[in-house]
N, C-alpha and C positions, 0 to 999 in steps of 0.2 A: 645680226649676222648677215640676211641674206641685205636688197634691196630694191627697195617698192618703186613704182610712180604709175601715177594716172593723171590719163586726160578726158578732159569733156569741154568743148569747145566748137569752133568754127573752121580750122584749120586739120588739115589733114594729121591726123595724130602720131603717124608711124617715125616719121621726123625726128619730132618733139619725145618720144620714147626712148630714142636711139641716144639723142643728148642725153637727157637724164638719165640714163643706165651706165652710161658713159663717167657720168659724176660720180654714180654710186658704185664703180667697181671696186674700189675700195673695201666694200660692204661683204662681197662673194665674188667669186669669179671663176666656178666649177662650168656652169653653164649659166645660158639666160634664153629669155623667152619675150615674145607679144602676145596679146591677144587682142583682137581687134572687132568692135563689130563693125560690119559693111555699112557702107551708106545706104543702102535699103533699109537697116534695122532689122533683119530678119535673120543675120546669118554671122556667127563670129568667127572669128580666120585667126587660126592658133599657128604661130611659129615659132620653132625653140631650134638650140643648139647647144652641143657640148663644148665647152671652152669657154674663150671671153667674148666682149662685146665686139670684137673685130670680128672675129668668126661668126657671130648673127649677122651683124652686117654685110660681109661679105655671102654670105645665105643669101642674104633678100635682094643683093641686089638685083635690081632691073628687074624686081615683082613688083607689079605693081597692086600695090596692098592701100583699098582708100578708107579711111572712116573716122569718126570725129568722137569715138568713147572709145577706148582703149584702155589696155593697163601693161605694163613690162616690168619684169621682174630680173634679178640676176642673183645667183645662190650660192652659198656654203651650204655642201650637202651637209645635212643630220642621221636625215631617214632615208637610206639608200643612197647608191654611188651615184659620183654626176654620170646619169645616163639621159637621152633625149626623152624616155619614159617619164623619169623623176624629175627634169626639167618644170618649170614652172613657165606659164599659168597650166593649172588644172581645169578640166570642165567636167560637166554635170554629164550624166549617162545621155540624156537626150540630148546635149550640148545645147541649154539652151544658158547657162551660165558658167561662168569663169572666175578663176578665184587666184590669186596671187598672196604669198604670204611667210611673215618673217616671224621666229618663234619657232615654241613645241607644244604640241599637243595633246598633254598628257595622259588626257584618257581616250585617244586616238585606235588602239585598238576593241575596245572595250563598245566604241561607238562603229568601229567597221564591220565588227558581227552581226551587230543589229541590222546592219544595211544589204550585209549581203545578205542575211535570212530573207529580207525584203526585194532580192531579186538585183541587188547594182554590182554591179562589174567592177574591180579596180585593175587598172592597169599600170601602176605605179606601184613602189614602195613606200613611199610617201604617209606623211602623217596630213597635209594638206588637203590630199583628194577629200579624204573624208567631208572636208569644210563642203567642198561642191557638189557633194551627194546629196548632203544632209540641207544645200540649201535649197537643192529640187524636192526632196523629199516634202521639207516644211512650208515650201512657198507657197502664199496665202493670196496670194495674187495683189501683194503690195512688198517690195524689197525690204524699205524698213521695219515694217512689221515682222517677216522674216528674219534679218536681223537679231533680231531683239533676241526671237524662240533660239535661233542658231547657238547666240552668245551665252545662251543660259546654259546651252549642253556643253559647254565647251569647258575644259580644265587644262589651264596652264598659261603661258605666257606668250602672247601673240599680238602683230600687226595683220588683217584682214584686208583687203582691195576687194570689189566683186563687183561684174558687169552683168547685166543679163539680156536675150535679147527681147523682155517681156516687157522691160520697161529699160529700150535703149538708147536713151539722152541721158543715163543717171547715173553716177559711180556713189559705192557705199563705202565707207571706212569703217572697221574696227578697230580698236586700240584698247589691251590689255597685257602690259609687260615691257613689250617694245614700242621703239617709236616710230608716231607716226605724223607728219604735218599735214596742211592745207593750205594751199597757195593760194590768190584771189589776183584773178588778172581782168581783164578789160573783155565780156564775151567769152569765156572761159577762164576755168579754172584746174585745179591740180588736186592729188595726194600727192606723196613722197615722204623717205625716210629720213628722207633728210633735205635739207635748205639749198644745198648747192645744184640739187638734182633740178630745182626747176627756177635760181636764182636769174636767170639769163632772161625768163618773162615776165616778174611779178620781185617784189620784195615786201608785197605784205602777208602774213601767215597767224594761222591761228596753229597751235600746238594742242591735238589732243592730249587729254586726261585718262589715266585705266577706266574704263567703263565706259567710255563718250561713244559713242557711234555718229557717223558725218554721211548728211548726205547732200551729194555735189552733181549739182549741174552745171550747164553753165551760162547760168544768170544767176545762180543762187547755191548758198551755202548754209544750210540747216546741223545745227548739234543737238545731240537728243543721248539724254542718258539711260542705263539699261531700264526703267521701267517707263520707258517713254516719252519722258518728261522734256519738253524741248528747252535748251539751255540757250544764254547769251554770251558766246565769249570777243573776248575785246583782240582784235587784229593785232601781230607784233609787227614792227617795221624795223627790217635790219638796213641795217647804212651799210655793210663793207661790199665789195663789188666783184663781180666772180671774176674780175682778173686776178683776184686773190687765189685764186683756185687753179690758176693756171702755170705752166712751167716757167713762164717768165725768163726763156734761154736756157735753161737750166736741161742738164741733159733727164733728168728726173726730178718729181715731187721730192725727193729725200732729199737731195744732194738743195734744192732752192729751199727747204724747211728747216736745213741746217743754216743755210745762209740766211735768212732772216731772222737768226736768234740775237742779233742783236738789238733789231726792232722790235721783236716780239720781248725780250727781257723789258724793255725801255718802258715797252706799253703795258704792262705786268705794275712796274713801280707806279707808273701814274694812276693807273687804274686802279690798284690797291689803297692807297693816299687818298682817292677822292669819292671811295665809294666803301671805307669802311663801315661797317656797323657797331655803331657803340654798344647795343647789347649784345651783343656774341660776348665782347670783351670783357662785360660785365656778368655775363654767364660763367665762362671761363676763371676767373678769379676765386668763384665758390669750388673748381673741380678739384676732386682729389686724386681721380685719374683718367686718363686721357685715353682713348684705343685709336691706332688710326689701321682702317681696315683698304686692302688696295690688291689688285691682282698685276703682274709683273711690274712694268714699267714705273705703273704707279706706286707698287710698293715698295719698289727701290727706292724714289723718291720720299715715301713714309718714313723709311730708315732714315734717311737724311736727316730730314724732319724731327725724329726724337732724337737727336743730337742737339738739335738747335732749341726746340720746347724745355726739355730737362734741362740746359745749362742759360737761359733765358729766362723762360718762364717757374721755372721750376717744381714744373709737376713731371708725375712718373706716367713716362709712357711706357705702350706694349705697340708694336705694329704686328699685326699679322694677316694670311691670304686670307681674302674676303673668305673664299668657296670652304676652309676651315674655322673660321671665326664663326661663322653662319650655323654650324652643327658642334660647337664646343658645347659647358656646359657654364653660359656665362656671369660673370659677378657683375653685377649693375646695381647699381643706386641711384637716387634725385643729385651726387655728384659726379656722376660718371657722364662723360662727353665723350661720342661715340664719331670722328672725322672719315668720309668716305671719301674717295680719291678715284676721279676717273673721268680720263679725258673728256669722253663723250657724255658721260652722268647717264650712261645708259646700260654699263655693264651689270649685268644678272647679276652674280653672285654680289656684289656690292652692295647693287639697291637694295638687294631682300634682308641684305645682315643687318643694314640701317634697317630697314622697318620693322624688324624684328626688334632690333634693341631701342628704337623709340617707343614698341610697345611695350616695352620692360621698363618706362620709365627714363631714356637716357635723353639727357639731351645731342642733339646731331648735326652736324656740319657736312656740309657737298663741298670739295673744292673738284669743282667742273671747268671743263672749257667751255662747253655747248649753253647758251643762253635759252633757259624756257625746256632743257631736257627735265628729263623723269626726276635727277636726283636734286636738282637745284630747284624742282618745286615742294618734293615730300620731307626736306631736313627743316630743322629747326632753323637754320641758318646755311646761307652760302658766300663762296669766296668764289670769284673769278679769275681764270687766266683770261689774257690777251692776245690770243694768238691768231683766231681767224680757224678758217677752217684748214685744216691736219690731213691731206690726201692720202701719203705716204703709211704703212701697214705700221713700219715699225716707228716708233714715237720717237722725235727727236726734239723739237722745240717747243710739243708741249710738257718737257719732261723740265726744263732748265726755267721755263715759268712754273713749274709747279715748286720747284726749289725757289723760286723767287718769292712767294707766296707764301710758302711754309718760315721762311725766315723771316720777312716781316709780319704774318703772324705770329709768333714766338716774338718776335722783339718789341710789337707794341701790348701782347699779355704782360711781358715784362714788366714793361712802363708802367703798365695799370696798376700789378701787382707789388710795385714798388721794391723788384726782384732785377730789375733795369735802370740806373740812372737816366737822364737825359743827356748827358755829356756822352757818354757809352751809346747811346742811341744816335743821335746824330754823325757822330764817329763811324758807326756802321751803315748807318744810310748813306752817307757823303760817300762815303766809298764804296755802298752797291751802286749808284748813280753813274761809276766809271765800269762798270764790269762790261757794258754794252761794249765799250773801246777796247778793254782786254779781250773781249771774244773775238772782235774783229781781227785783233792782229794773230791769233791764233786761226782764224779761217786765212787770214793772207799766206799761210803755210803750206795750202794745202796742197800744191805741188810736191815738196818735200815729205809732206803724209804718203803721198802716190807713190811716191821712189819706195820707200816703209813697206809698204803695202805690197808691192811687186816683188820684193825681197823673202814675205814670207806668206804669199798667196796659195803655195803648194802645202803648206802644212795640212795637218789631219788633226792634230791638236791644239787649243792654244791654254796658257794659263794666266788667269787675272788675278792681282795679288794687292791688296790695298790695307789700311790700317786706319781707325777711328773711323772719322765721319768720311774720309776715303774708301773705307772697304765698301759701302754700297757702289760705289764708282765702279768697282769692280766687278762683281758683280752686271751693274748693268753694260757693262762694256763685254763681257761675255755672251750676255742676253742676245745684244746688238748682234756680235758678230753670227750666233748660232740662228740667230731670226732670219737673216739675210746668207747669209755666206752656204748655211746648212754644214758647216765645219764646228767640229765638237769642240766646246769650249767651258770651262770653270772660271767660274770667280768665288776667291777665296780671302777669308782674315791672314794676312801675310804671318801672322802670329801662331795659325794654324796650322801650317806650313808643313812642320816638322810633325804632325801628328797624322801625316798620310798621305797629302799630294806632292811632299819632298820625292815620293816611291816614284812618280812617274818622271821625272826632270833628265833628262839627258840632251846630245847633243841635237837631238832632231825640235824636240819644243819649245817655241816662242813662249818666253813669259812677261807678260806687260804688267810691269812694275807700277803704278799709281805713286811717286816718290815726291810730293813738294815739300820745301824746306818749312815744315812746319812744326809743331810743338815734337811728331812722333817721326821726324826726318831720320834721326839715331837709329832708331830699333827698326823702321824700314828697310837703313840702308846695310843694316846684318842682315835682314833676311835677301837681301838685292845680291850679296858677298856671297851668302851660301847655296845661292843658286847660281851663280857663273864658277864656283868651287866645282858642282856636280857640272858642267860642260853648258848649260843650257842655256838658250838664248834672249836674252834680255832687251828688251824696248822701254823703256824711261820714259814716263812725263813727268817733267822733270820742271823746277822753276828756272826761268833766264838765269844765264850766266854760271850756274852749277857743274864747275869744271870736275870735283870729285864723283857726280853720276857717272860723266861721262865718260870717265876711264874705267870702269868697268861698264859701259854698257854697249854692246852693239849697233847700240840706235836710240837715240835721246831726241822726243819731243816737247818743244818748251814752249811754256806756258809763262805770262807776265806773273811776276808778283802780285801777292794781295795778302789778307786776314788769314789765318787761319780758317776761319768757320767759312768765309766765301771761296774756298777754292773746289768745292765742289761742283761748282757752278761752271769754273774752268777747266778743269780736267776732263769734264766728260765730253765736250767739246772734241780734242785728238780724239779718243775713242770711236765716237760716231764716222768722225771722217776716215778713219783705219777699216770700220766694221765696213764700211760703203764704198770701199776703194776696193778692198779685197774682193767684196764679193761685185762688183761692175768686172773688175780687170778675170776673174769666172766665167762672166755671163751671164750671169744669174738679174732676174727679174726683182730688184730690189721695192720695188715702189707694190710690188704685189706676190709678196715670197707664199711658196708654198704651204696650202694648208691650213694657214691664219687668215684672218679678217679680221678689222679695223674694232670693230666695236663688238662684243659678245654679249647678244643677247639670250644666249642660252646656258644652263646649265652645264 
């Protein structure tokens, strides 16, 4: 949720915080905070603010703030509103430590009684403070050690940071739930929550484990797990380059993350093809049934997903939200394969449902984007997107590789299972291979999206209406535009139509129709009829050249031909550019909407 980074180094630290928190707003963006200790070593210099990281920025500038162990943080509130109080870093009553930190802390108040009875003051609402009471409270007169006692009180799921000025060349990490990395540079080093936060100095990293504690100077990088025990973990080296990360002209991360979905699909197929796992496949062959568990984005994509496993592979799926699958009362067996889906491999409610049913016996699958996150190391098995890192809140390109993904898994179970010819398989990979060039000519419209988009930017309502392995399209084209626009929107079974959301149809609501000429084009294009019968406004994505949409529809976005089962992949495409037009031509802050963060590491 929120986001971490520290430094310990040679170099004045306040800089280097400002970049990386800058990377990770994404992560929160209520307020943010430094903490800094002075180059004396005697004194830490806490600065925060409500808003974003422009707004700290522009705070400090021309303070001149020097010190070479630091930590900054930037938040989605949990525990109390963004206030400059509840801002992050927290310090210890005698301020001689600081604490930064992403999570919750579940037995947070249960642990502030004990503290105040003991005389500490909080001045937050905060479940965080606690961490920085309880490290002055414990401290032994060695960090680590402290540590250790801290993490044994603590209950629930958490990233930790912590400076002290007792021992001030040193940053500690904790990690238990969320994530947390370590960077390795040259005379200094990092934490961060992420890779991008401090890609600009280092590209080798170690990815803590739940339970690891790190501690970091900077000549050195020590991991030590909760009973002490000092570990050896082997350094990752990522290859892609934070221009990745960057707008690239682009007037937003969204608007260029849309634009590289033709890259990012491309690099999805090869990178599937050549880093398959023969036993997942051979796991898969014994299942009898399948769950794929996902929270929004990702579980639209899930949906997809059992359209293509059931009529492919031929086993029966269920999709459902992770945060309810996690408290059902679930049927598992030694055939039961449990698939978690999530861009980061780091969202709560996911990870715990997987480890929950891998300890019921199931076998489990991650399809992650993030390389060396939480989920892609605890499943039985993992499948990768190719997309690089995802700045933008609302998911756009890691959504059309995760469809790319779930289709070539489904068609090479197939294969296995002897439920897929090879002529049938090749036929549909030959022509995922072109879908990059179909996306493209569907971004070259995207002028014509804008005109669309201007036409029905003042609405209050919209309605999404799809059919078969379309209705999730819809669905997440609703998603899109309410993530961004903050304009109330449904996506519905176009088949469901007439059993309640016909009530709202008149002449003021847009309804985007999802209509390619495919197996279910017929019974779409009655329910397409009986909505411009009742007055309402109609937007088509429609296949080229479909002169019959077009005359009844107000507005028709066309999309190339393809398969049936791959038009998923191109539909949702308009969509995104509609949801991101609408809300830019608003005002609205699409690359960081209201209220949401990137990655949900909390309950």
């Amino acid at each position: 949720m929120c986001g971490i980074i520290g430094y310990v180094g040679k170099r004045n630290a306040v800089p280097v915080l400002l970049y990386g928190l800058q990377r990770l707003e994404y992560r929160g963006y209520d307020s943010a905070g430094i903490a800094v200790i002075d180059k004396n070593g005697d004194k830490i210099i806490v600065e925060k603010q409500v808003g974003k990281i422009k707004d700290l920025q522009e705070h400090l500038w021309n303070r001149k703030i020097e010190g070479h162990t630091a930590l900054g943080h930037t938040r989605w509130a949990t525990h109390g509103p963004p206030t400059i109080e509840n801002a992050h870093p927290h310090t210890s009553q005698r301020e001689t430590i600081s604490i930064v930190h992403n999570g919750i802390i579940e037995n947070y108040l249960e642990l502030k009684e004990e503290l105040i009875k003991k005389g500490y003051r909080f001045r937050s609402e905060t479940d965080t403070e606690v961490v920085a009471h309880l490290f002055e409270e414990l401290y032994t007169g060695d960090l680590l050690e402290t540590a250790l006692k801290v993490a044994k009180k603590l209950e629930g799921a958490y990233a930790i940071g912590v400076i002290s000025t007792y021992e001030p060349d040193k940053i500690v990490g904790i990690k238990k739930g969320s994530p947390l990395i370590v960077g390795f540079g040259k005379d200094e080093n990092f934490i961060a929550s992420d890779i991008p936060a401090v890609l600009e100095y280092t590209k080798d990293f170690i990815v803590l484990e739940d339970g690891e504690i790190a501690v970091v100077t900077k000549d050195n990088v020590e991991v030590y797990n909760l009973e002490g025990k000092k570990l050896e973990k082997k350094p990752l080296h990522v290859t892609w380059d934070i221009s990745v990360a960057e707008k690239a002209g682009y007037k937003h991360f969204m608007q260029k993350e849309i634009h590289e979905q033709p890259r990012t699909i491309g690099d999805t197929i090869t990178g599937f093809s050549s880093s398959k796992d023969e036993k997942l496949f051979e796991a898969i062959k014994d299942a009898d049934r399948l769950y794929i568990i996902a929270c929004g984005t990702s579980y639209h994509a899930g949906l997809v997903g059992k359209f293509w496993i059931e009529k492919f592979a031929r086993i029966p799926v269920e999709v459902d939200y992770a945060s309810e699958y996690r408290y059902r009362d679930r049927i598992i067996n030694n055939r039961t394969v449990v698939m978690g889906i999530s861009q980061s491999g780091e969202t709560a409610d996911t990870r715990f449902a997987l480890l929950d049913a891998k300890k019921e016996g199931a076998k489990t699958i991650g399809l992650v984007n993030v390389v060396g996150s939480s989920l892609s190391r605890e499943t039985d098995y993992v499948m990768y997107t190719y997309c690089g890192p995802e700045i933008g809140v609302a998911a756009t390109k890691t959504f059309t590789a995760q469809l790319v993904t779930l289709l070539l898994f489904a068609l090479e179970a197939g294969l296995k299972k002897g439920t897929v010819s090879k002529p049938e398989y090749k036929k549909l990979y030959d022509e995922l291979l072109h879908i990059p060039s179909k996306v493209e000519s569907i971004l070259n419209n995207e002028e014509g999206i804008k005109e669309i988009a201007h036409k029905y930017m003042n609405a209050q309502d919209f309605l999404f209406l799809g059919r078969n392995i379309n209705y999730p399209i819809a669905l997440e084209g609703a998603l899109k535009l309410k993530e961004i626009s903050y304009i109330h929107a449904e996506g519905y079974p176009a088949g469901e139509m007439k059993h309640g959301p016909i009530a709202l149809i008149d002449d003021k609501l847009p309804v985007v129709c999802v209509i390619p000429q495919d197996k279910y084009y017929e019974k779409m294009f009655s329910n397409l009829q009986e909505v411009k019968a009742r007055k309402g406004k109609v937007v088509s994505v429609a296949t080229e050249g479909d002169t019959k949409v077009k005359e009844l529809s107000d507005d028709v976005i066309y999309i190339p031909p393809a398969s049936d089962v791959l038009y998923p992949i191109l539909t949702v495409v308009p969509l995104q550019l509609l949801s991101y037009h609408i809300a830019t031509l608003l005002g609205k802050d699409v690359d960081q909407p209201r209220n949401l963060a990137k990655t949900v590491t909390v309950e």
